[in-house]
C-alpha positions in Angstrom: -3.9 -14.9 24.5 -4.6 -13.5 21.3 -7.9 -13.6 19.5 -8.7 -14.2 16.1 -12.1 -13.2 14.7 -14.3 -15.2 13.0 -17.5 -14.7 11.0 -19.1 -16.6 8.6 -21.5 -14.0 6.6 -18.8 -11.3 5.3 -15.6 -9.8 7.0 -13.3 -6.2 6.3 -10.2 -5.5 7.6 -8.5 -1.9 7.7 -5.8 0.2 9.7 -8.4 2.6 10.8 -11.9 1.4 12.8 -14.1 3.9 11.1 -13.3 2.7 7.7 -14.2 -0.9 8.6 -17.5 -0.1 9.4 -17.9 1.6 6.7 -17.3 -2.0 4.4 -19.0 -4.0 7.0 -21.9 -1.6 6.5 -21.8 -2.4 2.8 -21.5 -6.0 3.2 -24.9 -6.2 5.3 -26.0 -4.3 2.8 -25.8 -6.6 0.1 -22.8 -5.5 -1.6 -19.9 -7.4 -2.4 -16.5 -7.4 -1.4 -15.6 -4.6 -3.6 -18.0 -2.4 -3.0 -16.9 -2.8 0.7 -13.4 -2.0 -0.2 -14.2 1.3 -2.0 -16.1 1.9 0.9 -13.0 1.7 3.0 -10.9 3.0 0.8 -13.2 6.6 1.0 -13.2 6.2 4.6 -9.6 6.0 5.0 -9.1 9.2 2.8 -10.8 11.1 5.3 -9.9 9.5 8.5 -6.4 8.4 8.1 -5.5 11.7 6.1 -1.5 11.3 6.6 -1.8 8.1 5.1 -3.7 8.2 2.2 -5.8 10.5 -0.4 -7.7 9.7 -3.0 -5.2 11.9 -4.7 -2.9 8.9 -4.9 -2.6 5.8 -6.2 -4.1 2.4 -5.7 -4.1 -1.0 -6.6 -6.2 -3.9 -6.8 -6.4 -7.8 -6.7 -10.1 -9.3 -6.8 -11.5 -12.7 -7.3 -14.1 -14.7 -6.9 -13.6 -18.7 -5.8 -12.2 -21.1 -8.2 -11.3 -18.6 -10.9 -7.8 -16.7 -11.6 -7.3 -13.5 -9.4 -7.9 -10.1 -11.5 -5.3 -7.4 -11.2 -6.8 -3.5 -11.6 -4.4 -1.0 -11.7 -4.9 2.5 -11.0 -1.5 4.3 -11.2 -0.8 7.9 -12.9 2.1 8.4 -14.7 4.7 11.3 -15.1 2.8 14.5 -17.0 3.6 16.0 -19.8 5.8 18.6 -18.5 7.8 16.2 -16.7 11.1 16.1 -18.1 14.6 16.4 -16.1 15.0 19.7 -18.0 12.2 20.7 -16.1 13.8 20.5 -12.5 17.5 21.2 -13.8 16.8 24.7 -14.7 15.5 25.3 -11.6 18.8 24.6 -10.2 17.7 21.1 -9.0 19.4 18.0 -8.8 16.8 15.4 -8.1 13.2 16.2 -7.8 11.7 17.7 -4.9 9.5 15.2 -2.0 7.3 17.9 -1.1 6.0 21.3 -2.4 4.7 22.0 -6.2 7.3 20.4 -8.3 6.7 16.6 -6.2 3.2 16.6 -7.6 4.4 15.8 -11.2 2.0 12.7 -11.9 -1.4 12.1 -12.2 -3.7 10.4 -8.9 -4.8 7.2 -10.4 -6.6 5.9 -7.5 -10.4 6.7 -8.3 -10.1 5.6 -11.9 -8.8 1.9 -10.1 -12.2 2.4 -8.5 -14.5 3.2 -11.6 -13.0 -0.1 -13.2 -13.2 -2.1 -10.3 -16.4 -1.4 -9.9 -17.1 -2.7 -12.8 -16.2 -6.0 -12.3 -17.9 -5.9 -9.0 -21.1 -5.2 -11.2 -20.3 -8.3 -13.4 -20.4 -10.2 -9.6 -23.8 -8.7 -9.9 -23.2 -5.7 -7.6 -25.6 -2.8 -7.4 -24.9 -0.4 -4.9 -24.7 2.9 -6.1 -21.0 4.7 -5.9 -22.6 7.4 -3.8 -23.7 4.6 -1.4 -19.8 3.9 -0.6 -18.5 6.7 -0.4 -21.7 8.1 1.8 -20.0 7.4 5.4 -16.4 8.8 3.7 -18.0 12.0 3.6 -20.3 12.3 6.8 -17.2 11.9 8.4 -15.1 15.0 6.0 -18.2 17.2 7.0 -18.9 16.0 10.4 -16.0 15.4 11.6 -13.6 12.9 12.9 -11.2 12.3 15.9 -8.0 12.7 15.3 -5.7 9.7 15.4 -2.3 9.9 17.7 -0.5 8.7 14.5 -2.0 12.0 12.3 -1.3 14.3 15.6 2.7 12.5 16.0 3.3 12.1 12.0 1.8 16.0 11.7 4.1 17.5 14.4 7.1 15.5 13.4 6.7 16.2 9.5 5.6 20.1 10.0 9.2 22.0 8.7 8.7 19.5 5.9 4.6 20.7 5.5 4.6 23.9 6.6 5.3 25.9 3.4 3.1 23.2 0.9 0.3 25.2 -1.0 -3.0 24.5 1.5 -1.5 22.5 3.7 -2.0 24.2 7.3 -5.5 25.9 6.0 -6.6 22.3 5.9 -4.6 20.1 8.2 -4.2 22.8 11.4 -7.2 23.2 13.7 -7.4 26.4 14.7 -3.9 27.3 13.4 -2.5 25.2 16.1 -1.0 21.6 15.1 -3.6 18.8 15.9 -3.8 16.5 18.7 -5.0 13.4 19.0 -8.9 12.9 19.8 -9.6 16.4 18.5 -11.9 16.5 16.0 -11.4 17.9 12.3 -13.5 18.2 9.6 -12.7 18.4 5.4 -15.9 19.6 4.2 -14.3 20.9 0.9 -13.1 16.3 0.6 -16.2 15.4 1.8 -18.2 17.9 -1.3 -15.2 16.3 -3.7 -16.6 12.8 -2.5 -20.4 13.5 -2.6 -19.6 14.8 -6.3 -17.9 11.6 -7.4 -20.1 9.4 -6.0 -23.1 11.4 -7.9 -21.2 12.1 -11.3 -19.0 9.0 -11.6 -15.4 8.2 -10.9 -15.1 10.1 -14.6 -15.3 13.4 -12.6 -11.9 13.1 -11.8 -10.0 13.4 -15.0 -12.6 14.4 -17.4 -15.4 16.5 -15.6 -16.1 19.5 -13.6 -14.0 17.9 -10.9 -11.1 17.9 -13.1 -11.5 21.4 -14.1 -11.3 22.5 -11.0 -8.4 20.4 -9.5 -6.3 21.7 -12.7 -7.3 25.2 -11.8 -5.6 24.6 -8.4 -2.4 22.8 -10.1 -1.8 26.1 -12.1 -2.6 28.4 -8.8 0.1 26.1 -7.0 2.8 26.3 -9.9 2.7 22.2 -9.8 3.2 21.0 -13.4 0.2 19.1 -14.1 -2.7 20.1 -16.4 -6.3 19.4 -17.0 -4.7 17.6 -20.4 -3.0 15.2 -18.5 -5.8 14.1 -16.0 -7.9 13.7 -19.3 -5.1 11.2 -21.0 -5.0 9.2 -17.8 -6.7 5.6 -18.0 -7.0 2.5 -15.6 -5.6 -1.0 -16.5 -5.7 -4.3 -16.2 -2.4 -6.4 -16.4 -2.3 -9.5 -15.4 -1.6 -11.0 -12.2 2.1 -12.1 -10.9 2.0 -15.7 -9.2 4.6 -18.0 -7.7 3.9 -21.8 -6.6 4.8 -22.9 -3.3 4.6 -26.3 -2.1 1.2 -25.5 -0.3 -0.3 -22.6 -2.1 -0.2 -20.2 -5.2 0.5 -16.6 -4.5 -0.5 -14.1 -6.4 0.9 -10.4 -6.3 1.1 -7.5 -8.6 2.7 -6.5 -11.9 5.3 -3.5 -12.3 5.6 -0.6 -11.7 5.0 -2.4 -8.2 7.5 -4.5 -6.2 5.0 -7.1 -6.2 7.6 -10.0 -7.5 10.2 -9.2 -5.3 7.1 -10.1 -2.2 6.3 -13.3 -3.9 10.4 -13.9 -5.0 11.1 -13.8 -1.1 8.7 -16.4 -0.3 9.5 -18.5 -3.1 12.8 -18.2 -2.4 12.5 -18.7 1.6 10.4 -21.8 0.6 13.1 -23.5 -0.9 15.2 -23.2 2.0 13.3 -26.2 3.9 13.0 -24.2 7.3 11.1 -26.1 9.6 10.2 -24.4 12.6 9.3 -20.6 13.2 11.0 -18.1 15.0 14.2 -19.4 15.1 17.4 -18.1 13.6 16.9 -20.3 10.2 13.5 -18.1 9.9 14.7 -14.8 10.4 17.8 -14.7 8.9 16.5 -17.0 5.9 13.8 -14.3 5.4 16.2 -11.5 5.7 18.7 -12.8 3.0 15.4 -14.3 0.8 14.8 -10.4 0.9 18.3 -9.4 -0.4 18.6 -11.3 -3.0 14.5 -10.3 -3.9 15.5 -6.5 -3.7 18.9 -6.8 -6.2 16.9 -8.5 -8.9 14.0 -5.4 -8.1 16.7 -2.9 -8.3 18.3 -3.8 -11.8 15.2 -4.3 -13.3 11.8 -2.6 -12.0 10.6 0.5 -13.1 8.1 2.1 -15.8 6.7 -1.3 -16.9 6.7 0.0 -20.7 10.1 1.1 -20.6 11.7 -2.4 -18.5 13.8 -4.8 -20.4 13.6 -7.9 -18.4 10.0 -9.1 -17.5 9.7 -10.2 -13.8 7.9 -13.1 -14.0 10.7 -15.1 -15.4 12.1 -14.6 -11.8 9.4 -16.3 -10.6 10.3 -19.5 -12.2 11.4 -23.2 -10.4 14.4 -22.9 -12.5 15.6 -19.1 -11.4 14.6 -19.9 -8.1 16.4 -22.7 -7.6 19.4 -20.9 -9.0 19.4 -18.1 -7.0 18.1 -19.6 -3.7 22.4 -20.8 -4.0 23.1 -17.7 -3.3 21.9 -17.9 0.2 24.2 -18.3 2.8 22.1 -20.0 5.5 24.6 -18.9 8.6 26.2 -15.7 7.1 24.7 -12.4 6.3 25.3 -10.1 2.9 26.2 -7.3 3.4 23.8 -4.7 2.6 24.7 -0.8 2.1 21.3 -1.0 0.1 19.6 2.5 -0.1 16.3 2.3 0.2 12.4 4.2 -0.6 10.3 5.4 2.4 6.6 5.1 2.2 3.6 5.8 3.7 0.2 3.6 2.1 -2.8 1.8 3.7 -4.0 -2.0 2.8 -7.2 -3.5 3.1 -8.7 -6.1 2.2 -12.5 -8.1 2.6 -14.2 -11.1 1.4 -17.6 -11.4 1.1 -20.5 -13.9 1.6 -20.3 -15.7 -1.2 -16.4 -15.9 -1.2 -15.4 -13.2 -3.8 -12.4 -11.1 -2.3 -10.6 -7.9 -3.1 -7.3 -6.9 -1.6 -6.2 -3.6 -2.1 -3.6 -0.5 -1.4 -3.9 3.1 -1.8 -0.8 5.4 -1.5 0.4 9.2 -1.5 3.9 8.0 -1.2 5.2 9.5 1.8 3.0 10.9 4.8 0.8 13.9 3.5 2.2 12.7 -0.1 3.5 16.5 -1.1 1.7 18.1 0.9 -0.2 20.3 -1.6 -4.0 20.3 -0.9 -6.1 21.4 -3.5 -8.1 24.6 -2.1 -11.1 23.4 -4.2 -11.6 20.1 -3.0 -9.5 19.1 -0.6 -7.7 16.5 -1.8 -4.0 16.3 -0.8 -2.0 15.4 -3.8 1.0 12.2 -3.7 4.2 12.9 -4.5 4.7 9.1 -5.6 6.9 11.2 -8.7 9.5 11.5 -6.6 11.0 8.9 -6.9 11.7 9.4 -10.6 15.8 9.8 -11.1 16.8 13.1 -13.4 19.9 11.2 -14.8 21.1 8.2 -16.1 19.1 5.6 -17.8 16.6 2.9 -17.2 12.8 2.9 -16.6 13.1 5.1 -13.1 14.4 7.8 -15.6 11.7 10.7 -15.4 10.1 11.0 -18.5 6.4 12.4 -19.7 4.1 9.5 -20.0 6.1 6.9 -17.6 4.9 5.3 -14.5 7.1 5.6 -11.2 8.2 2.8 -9.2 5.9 2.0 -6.6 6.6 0.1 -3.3 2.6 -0.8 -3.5 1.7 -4.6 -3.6 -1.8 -6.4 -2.5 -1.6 -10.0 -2.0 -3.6 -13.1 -2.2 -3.2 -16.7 -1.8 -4.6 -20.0 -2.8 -4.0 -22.8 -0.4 -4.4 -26.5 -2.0 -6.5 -27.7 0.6 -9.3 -24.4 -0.4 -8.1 -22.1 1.9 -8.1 -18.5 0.2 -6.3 -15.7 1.8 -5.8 -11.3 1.5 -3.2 -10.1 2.6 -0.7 -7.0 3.0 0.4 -4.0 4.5 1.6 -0.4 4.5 5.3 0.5 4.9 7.2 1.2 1.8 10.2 -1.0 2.2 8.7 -3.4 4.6 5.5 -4.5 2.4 7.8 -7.5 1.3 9.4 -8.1 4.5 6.1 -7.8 6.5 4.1 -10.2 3.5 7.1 -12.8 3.9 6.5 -12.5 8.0 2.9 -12.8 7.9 2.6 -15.4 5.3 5.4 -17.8 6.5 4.0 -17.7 9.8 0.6 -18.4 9.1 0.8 -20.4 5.7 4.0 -22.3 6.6 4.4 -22.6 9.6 0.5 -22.7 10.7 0.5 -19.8 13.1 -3.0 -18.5 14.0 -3.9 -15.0 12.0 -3.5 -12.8 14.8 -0.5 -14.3 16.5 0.7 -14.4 12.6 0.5 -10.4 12.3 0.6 -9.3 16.2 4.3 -11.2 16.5 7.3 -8.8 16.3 8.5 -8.1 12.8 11.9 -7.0 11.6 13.1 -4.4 8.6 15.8 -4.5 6.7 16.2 -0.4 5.2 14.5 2.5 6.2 10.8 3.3 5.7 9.2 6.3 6.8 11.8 8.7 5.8 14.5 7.1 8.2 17.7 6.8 6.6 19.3 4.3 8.4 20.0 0.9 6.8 20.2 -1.5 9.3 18.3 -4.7 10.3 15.5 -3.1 12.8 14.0 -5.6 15.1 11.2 -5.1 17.4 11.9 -5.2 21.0 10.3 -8.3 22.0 12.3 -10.9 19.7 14.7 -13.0 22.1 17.8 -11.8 23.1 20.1 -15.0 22.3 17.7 -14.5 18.4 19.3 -11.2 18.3 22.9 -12.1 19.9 22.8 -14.6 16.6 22.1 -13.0 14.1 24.7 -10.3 14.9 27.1 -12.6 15.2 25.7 -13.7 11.5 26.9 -10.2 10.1 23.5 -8.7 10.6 24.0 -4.8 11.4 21.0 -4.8 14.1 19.1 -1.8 15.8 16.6 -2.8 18.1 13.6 -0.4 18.1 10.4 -0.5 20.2 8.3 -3.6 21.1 5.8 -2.3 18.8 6.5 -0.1 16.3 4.5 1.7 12.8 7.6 1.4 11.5 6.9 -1.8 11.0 3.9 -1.7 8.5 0.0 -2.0 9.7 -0.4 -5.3 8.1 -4.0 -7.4 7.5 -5.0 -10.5 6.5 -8.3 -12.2 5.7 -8.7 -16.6 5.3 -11.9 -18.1 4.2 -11.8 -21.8 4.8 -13.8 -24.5 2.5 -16.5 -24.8 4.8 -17.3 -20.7 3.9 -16.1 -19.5 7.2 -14.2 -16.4 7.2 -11.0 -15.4 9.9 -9.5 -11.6 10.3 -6.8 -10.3 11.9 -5.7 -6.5 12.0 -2.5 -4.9 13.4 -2.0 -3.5 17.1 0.3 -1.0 15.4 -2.4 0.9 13.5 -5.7 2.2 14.6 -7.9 -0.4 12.9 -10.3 -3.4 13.3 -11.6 -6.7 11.8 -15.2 -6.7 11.4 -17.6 -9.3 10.3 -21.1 -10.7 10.7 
């Protein structure tokens, strides 16, 4: 029987167990839920290296109960160099995923931190930042175990890594690829972290840190210059929501896919599915998302460059249009080519009921794959997925934000429930949202049954190309015979896969007691007090 936990005092979820701790630790602390989510979000950058960097990207939704959800965005855009002239006189026709020429935007995460933070000090917050990121780097310089995913995802990625500028003086042990439960150390991260915790998040685009990671840019030949870390700022857009008959959800503005999570739901909702499960679920879902991802497709991009703003999709009235074009017992066909991914979510809410729910991102797995000698930070490569021709906001171009497959969630039940939630998985962070929330907010599924069930994916994540509707092993047999006989182009994968997404979720009830629930498909933990 599955277990969910429960606290009542302050409660963290996160893929890896180490960077749990590291929140709880804040939370007993004193500090509040953001503070615990930087925290983690250090953590993770050392511990869960494959996965995420603080040379990435990252985004945020906070709140505190009763008032509107606050969105913080820490995204880089294209640099000035950027151009498709650029690549095509290199001889290229699309840009590079690994190596010097992917590393063509600015890492946006850490300012997302620096203004963050400072709404966490308006929720009267006082840690220090080198308070949270203290346990990130004791574990860069002390060491950490290797996780079976880093060991598998290093191995399996390595003629990929092999030739990226400080990748294997970093990321071998011993010049041999790592395996799991060995332990490596970052000591050049952990000095990077220890700096920005002491100097400010500032550091990183306008201070001796900066000077130093543009220094390694021009060693590597990547285009990026100490310029364009020093044009880059955070924002603050505001928030997407969509009503449902139960709750509000609220997700984030472009350049993410948020609308297309919360376009699913609201579409599924309309649907009036009863029970979950069954073939009406999953294939109400599944089609929810098709319809979710063609509207993403036209339109999403550089949010300064877009045409058509995506809340309007989020309407009753579009909704209710385009929920017709559901066939409840037939499946579209779908030759839909998708984006891979690779991203951490967490997420925490605190004492006193304030919440953050946040995702970090190099794009794919070791991002590029560059690692800045310097410091040690390994660089995204979230610019890849710029196009060199045609027209549209995905159009590379200095200046403009790439599409991101990044989205934290939250939700406001009527009855004073409040809810984080997400996951990583490029493709699947819709998919996995419209599992998790339909079985636990509609269907009233407990949290961990709600995220430990199996879990489909329609596309490829993870750099696979295929484009079928993967199901997890454990779903039914007759569920499955069904929906192929629906149309659905099935490939059934293992009962529990990472393909899948490591997915979170965190509920505080009215009463101020807090449930968590983490995935068995990552390395991490709920922890609360």
């Amino acid at each position: 029987m599955l277990h969910t936990p429960r606290s009542r005092r302050g409660m963290v979820t996160a893929p890896h167990h180490l960077a749990s701790q590291a929140g709880l630790a804040v939370l007993r602390e004193g500090g509040n839920a953001i503070e615990a989510t930087v925290a983690m979000a250090a953590a993770l950058a050392v511990v869960y290296p494959h996965m995420t960097s603080i040379g990435g990207d990252g985004f945020w939704l906070v709140a505190q109960p009763g008032q509107a959800p606050e969105a913080v965005e820490g995204c880089g855009a294209a640099v000035a160099a950027a151009s498709p002239a650029l690549y095509k006189a290199q001889g290229l026709a699309s840009i590079p995923w690994r190596g010097p020429l992917a590393a063509n935007t600015v890492a946006g995460t850490i300012s997302g931190w620096g203004e963050v933070l400072r709404i966490a000090a308006d929720w009267g917050g006082r840690l220090p930042l080198a308070r949270l990121v203290e346990e990130a780097a004791w574990h860069a310089e002390h060491g950490f175990a290797v996780t079976l995913s880093q060991a598998e995802l290093t191995e399996a990625k390595w003629p990929e890594l092999k030739d990226a500028p400080g990748f294997k003086e970093v990321f071998l042990i011993d010049g041999r690829l790592p395996r799991e439960g060995q332990i490596m150390k970052l000591p050049a991260l952990g000095a990077a972290l220890r700096r920005i915790g002491q100097a400010g998040t500032d550091d990183f685009y306008r201070g001796e840190l900066a000077r130093s990671m543009a220094a390694d840019h021009a060693r590597f030949g990547t285009p990026l210059t100490a310029g364009d870390l020093a044009a880059h700022q955070a924002r603050r857009p505001a928030a997407l929501s969509v009503e449902l008959g139960e709750a509000t959800l609220y997700n984030f503005a472009p350049p993410t896919q948020g609308f297309a999570s919360l376009m699913i739901l609201g579409l599924f909702d309309r649907l009036g599915v009863r029970e979950a499960e069954g073939f009406e679920h999953i294939h109400g879902l599944v089609e929810a998302t098709k319809q979710a991802f063609l509207v993403r497709d036209r339109i999403l991009g550089d949010p300064d460059s877009m045409t058509e703003q995506p809340q309007r999709y989020l309407e009753p009235a579009a909704l209710d249009a385009l929920v017709q074009r559901i066939n409840r017992e037939q499946a579209l066909p779908w030759p839909y080519p998708a984006n891979p991914g690779d991203t951490v979510w967490m997420g925490a809410i605190d004492g006193e009921g304030r919440q953050a729910s946040f995702i970090q991102s190099i794009y794919f797995e070791f991002g590029s794959g560059c690692v800045l000698p310097e410091s040690g930070i390994v660089w995204q490569n979230r610019g890849s997925s710029f196009m060199l021709d045609g027209q549209g906001p995905r159009l590379l171009a200095p200046g403009r934000r790439p599409f991101h497959t990044l989205n934290p969630a939250l939700a406001r039940f009527k009855d004073g429930r409040d809810m984080v939630y997400g996951t990583m998985g490029g493709e699947g962070q819709p998919q996995t949202q419209s599992a998790l929330f339909s079985r636990y907010g509609l269907f009233g599924q407990p949290l961990q049954q709600a995220v430990t069930a199996p879990r489909w994916l329609l596309g490829k994540t993870w750099g696979e190309n295929s484009i079928t509707l993967k199901l997890e092993g454990r779903f039914d047999p007759d569920l499955v015979a069904r929906l192929r006989r629906a149309g659905h182009d099935i490939e059934l994968l293992a009962d529990f896969t990472a393909t899948m997404g490591h997915a979170g979720a965190i509920v505080r009830h009215p009463d101020g007691s807090l449930e968590g629930a983490t995935d068995p498909r990552s390395d991490g933990a709920v922890a609360g007090f």
